[in-house]
Biopython code that builds the backbone (N, CA, C, O; Angstrom):
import numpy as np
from Bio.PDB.StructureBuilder import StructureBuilder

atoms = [
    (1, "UNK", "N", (-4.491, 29.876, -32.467)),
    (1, "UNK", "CA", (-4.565, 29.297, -31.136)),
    (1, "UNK", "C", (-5.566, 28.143, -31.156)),
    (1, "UNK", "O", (-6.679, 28.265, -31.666)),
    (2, "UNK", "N", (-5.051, 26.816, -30.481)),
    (2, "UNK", "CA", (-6.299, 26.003, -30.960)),
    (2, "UNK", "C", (-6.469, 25.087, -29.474)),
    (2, "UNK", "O", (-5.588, 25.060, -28.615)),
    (3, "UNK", "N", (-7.241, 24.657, -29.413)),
    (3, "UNK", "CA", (-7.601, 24.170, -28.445)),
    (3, "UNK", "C", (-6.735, 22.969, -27.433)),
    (3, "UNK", "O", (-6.498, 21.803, -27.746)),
    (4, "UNK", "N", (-6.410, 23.594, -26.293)),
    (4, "UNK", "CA", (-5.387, 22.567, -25.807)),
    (4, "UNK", "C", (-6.195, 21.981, -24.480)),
    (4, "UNK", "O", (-6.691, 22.841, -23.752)),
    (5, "UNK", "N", (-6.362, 20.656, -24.120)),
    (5, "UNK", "CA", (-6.782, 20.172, -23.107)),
    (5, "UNK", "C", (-6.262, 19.648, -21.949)),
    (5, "UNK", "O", (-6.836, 19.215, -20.951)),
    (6, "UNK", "N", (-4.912, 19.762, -22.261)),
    (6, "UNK", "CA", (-3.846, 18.863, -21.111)),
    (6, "UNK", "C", (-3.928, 19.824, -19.821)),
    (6, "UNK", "O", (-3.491, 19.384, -18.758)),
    (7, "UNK", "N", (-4.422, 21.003, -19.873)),
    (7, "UNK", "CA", (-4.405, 21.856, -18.585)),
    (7, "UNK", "C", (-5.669, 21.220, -17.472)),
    (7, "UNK", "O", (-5.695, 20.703, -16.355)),
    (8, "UNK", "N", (-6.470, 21.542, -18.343)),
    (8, "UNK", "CA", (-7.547, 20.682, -17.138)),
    (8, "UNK", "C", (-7.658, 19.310, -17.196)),
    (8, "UNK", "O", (-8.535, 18.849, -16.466)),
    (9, "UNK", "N", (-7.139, 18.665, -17.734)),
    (9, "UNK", "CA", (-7.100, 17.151, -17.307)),
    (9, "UNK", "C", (-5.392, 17.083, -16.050)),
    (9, "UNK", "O", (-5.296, 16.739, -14.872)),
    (10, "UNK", "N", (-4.641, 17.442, -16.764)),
    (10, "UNK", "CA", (-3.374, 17.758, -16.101)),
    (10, "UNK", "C", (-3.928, 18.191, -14.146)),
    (10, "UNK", "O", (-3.548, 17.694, -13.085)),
    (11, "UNK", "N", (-4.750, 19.094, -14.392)),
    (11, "UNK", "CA", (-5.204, 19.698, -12.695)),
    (11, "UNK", "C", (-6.111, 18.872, -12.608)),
    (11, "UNK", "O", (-6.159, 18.540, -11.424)),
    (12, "UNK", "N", (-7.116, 18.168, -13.373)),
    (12, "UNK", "CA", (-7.968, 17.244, -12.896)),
    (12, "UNK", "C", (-7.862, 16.046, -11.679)),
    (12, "UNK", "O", (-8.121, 15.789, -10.504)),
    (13, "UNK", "N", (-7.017, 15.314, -13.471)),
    (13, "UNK", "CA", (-5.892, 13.806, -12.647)),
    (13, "UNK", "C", (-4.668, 14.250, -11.210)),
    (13, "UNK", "O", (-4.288, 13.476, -10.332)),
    (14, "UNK", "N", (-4.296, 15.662, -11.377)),
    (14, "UNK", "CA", (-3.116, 15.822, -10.268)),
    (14, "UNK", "C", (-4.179, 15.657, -9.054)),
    (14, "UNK", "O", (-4.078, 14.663, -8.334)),
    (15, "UNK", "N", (-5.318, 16.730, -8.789)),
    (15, "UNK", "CA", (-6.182, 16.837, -7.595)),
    (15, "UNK", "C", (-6.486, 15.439, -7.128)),
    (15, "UNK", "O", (-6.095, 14.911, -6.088)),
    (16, "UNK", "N", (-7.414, 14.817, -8.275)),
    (16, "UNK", "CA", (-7.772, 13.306, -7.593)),
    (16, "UNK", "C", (-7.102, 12.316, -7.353)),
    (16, "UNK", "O", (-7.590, 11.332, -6.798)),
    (17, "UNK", "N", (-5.696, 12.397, -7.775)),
    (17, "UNK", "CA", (-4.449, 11.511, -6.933)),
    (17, "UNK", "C", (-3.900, 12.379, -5.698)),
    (17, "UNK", "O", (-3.307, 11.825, -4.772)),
    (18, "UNK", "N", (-4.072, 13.444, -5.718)),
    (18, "UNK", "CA", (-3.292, 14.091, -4.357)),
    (18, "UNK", "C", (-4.232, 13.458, -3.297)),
    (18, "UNK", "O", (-3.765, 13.193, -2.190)),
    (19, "UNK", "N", (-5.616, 13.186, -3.598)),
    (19, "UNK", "CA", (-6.528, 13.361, -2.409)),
    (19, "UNK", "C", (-6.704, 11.977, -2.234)),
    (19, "UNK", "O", (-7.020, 11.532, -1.130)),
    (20, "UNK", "N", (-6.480, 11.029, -3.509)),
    (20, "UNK", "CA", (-6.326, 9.269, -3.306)),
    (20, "UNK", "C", (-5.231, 9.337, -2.261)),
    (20, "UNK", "O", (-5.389, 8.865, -1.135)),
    (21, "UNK", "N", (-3.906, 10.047, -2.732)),
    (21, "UNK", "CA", (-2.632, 9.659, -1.856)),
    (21, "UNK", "C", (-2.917, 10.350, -0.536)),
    (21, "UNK", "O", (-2.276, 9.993, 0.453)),
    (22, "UNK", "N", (-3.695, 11.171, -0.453)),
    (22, "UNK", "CA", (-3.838, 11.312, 0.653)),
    (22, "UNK", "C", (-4.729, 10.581, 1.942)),
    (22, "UNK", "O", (-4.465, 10.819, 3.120)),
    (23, "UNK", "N", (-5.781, 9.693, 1.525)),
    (23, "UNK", "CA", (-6.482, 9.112, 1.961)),
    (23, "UNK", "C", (-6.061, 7.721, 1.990)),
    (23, "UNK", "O", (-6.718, 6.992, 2.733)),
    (24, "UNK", "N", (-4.668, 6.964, 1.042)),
    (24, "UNK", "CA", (-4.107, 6.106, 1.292)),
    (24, "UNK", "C", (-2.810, 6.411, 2.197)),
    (24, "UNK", "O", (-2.061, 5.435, 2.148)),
    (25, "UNK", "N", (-2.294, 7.443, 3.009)),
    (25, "UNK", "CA", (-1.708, 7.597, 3.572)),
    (25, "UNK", "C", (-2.303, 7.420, 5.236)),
    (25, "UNK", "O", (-1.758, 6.876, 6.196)),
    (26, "UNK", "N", (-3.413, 7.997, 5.148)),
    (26, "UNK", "CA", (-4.074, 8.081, 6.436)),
    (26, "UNK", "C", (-5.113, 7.448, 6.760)),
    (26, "UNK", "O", (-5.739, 7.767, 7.771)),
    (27, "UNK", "N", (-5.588, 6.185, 5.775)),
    (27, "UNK", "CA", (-6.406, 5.679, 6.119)),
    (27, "UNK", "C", (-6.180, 4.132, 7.405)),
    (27, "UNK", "O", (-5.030, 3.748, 7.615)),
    (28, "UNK", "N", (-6.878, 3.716, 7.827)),
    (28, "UNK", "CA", (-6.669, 2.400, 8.791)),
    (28, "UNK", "C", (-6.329, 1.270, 7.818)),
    (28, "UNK", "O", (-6.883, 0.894, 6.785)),
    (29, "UNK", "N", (-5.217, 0.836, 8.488)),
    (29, "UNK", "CA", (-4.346, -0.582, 7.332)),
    (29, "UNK", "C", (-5.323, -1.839, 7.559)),
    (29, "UNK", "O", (-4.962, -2.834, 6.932)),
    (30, "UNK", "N", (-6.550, -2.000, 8.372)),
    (30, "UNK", "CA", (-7.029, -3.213, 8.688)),
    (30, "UNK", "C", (-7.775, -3.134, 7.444)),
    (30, "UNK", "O", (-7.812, -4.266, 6.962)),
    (31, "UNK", "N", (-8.505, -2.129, 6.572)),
    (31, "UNK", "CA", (-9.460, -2.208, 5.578)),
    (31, "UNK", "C", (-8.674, -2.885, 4.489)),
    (31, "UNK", "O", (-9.377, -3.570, 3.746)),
    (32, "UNK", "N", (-7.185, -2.860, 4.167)),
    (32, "UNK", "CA", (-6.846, -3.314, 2.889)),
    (32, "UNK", "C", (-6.059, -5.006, 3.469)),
    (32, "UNK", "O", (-5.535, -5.956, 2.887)),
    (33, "UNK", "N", (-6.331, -4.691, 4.744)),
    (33, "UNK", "CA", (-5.574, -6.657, 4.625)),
    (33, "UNK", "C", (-7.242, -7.520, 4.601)),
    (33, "UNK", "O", (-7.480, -8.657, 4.193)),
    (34, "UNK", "N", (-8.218, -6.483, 5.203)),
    (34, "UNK", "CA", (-9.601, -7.149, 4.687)),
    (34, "UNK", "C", (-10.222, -7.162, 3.242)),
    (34, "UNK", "O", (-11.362, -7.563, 3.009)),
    (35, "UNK", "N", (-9.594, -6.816, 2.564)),
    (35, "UNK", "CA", (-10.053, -6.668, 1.071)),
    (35, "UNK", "C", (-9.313, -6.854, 0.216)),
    (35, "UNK", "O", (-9.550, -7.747, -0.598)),
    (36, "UNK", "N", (-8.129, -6.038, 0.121)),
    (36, "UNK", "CA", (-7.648, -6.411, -1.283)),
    (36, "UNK", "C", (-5.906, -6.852, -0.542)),
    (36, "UNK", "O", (-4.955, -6.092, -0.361)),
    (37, "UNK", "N", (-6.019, -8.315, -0.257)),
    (37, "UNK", "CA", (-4.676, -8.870, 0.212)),
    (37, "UNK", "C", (-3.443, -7.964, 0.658)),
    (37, "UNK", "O", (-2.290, -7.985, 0.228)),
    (38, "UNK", "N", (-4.065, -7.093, 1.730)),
    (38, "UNK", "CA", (-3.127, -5.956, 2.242)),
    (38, "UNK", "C", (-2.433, -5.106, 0.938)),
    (38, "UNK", "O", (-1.388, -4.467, 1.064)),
    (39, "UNK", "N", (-3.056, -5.192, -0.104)),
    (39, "UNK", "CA", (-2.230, -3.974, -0.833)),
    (39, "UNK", "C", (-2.952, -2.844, -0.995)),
    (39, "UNK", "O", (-4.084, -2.870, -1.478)),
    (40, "UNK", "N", (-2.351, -1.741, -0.601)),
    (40, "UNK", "CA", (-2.722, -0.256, -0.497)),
    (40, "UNK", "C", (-3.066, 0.563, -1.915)),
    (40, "UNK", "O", (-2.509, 1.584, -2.319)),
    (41, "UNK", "N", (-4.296, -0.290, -2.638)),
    (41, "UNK", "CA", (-4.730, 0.281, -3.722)),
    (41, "UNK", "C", (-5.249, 2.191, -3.963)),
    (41, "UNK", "O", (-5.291, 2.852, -5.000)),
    (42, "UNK", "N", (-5.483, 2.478, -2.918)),
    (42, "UNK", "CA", (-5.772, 4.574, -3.091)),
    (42, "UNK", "C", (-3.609, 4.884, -3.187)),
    (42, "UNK", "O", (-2.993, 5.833, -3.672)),
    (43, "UNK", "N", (-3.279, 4.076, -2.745)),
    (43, "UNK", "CA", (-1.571, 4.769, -2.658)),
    (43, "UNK", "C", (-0.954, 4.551, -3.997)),
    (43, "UNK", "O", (-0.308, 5.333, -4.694)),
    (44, "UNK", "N", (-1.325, 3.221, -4.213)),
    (44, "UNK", "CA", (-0.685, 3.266, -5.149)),
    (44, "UNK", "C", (-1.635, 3.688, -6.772)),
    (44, "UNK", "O", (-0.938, 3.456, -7.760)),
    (45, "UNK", "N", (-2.604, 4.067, -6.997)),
    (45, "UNK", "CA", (-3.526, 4.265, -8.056)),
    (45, "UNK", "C", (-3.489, 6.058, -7.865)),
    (45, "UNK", "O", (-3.575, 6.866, -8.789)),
    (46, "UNK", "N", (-3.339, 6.369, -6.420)),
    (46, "UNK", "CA", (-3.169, 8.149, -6.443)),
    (46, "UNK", "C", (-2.084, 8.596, -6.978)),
    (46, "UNK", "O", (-2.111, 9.626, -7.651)),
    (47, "UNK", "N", (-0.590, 7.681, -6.708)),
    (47, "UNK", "CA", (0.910, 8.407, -7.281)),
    (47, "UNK", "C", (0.249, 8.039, -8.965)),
    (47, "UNK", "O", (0.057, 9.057, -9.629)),
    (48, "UNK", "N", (-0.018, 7.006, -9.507)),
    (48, "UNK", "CA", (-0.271, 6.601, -10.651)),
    (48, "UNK", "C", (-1.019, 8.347, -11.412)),
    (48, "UNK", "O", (-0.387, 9.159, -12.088)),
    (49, "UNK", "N", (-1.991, 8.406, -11.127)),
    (49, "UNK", "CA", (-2.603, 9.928, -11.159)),
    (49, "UNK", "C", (-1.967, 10.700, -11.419)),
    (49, "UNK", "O", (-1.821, 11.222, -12.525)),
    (50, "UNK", "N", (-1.281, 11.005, -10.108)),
    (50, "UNK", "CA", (-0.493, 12.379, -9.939)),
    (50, "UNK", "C", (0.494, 11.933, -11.263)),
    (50, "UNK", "O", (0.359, 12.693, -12.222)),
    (51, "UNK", "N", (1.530, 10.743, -11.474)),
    (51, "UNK", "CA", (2.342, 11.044, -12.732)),
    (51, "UNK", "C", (2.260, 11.539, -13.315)),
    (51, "UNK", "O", (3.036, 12.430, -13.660)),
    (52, "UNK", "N", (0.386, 10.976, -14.156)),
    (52, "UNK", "CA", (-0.454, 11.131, -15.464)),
    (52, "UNK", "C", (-0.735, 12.578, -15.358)),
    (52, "UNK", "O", (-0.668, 13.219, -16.406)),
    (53, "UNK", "N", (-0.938, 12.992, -14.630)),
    (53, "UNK", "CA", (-1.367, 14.893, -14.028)),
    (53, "UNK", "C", (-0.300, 15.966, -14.599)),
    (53, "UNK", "O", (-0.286, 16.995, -15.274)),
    (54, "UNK", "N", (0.637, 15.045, -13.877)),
    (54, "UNK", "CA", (1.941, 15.850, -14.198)),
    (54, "UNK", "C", (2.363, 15.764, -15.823)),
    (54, "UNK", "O", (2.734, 16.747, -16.464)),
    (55, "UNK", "N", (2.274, 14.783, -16.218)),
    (55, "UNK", "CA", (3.067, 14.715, -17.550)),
    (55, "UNK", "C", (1.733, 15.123, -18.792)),
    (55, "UNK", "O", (1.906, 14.992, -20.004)),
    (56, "UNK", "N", (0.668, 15.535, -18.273)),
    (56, "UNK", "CA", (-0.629, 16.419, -18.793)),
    (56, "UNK", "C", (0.029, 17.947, -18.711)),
    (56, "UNK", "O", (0.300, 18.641, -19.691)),
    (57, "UNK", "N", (0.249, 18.363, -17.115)),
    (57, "UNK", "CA", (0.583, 19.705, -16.981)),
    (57, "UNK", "C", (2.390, 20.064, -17.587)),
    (57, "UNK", "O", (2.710, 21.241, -17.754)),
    (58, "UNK", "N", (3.022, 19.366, -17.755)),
    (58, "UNK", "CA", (4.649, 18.840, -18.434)),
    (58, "UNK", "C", (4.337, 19.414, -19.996)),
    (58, "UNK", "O", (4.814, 20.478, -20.392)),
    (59, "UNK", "N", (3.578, 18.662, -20.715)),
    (59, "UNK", "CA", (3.278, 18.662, -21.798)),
    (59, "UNK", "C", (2.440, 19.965, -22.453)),
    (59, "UNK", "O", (2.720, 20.346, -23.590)),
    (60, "UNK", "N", (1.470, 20.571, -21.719)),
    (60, "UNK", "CA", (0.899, 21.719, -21.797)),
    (60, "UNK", "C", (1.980, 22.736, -21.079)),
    (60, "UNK", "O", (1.140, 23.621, -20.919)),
    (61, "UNK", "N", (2.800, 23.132, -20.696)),
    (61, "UNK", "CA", (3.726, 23.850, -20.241)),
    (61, "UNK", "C", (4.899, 24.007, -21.659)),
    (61, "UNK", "O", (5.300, 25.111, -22.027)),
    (62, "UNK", "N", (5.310, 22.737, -22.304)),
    (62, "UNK", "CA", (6.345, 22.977, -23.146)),
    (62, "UNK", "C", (5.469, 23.252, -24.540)),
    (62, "UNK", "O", (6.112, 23.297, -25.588)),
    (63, "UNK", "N", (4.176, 23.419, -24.583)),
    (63, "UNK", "CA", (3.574, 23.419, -25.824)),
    (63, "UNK", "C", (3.602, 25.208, -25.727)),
    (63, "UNK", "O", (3.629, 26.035, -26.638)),
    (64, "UNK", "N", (3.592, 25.309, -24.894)),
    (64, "UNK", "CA", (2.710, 26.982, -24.274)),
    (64, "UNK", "C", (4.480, 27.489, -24.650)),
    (64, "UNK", "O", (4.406, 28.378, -25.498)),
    (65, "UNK", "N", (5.276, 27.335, -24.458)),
    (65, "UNK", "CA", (6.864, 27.750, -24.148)),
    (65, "UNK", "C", (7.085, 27.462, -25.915)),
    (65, "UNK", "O", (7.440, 28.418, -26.605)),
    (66, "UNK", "N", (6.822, 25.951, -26.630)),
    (66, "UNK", "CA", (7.279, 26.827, -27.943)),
    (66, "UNK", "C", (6.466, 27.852, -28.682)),
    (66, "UNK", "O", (6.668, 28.642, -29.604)),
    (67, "UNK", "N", (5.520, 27.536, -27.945)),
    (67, "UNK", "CA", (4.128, 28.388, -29.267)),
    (67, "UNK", "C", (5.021, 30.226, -28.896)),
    (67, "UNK", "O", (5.520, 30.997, -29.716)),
    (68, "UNK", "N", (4.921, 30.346, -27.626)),
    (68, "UNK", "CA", (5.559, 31.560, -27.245)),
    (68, "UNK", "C", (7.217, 32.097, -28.403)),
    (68, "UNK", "O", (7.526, 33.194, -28.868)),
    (69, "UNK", "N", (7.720, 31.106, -28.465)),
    (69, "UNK", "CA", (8.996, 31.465, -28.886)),
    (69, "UNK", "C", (8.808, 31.626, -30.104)),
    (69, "UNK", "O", (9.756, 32.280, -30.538)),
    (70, "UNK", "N", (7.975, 31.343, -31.025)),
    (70, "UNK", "CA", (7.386, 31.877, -32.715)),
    (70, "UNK", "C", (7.259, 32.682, -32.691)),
    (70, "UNK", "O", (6.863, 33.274, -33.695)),
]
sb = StructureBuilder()
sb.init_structure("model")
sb.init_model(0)
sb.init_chain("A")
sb.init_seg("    ")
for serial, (resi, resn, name, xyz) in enumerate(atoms, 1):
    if name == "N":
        sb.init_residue(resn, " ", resi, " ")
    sb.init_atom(name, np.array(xyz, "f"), 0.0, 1.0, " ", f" {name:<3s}", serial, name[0])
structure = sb.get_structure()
């Protein structure tokens, strides 16, 4: 059994994009046409996350599924 890390980075990166996408969902639209040329940088950098989260927890899921089948 050797050391696998994609689980807690996988729940790491998923949490801190759920809570980016969540704070780019509900935040006031006047802050990003004052800063960054109206583009919704927490929305789009949180789904970015969550992918990377997922294909952490994707990857540690099918490692765990062949090691099992040996």
């Amino acid at each position: 059994m050797g050391l696998d890390i994609r689980l807690p980075i996988g729940l790491m990166f998923s949490l801190v994009g759920v809570l980016l996408l969540g704070y780019g969902l509900t935040s006031p639209k006047e802050i990003y046409e004052a800063h960054s040329l109206g583009i919704n940088i927490n929305l789009i950098w949180g789904g970015v996350l969550v992918v990377f989260g997922v294909l952490m927890l994707g990857g540690w899921l099918r490692s765990r599924k062949a090691n099992a089948a040996k």
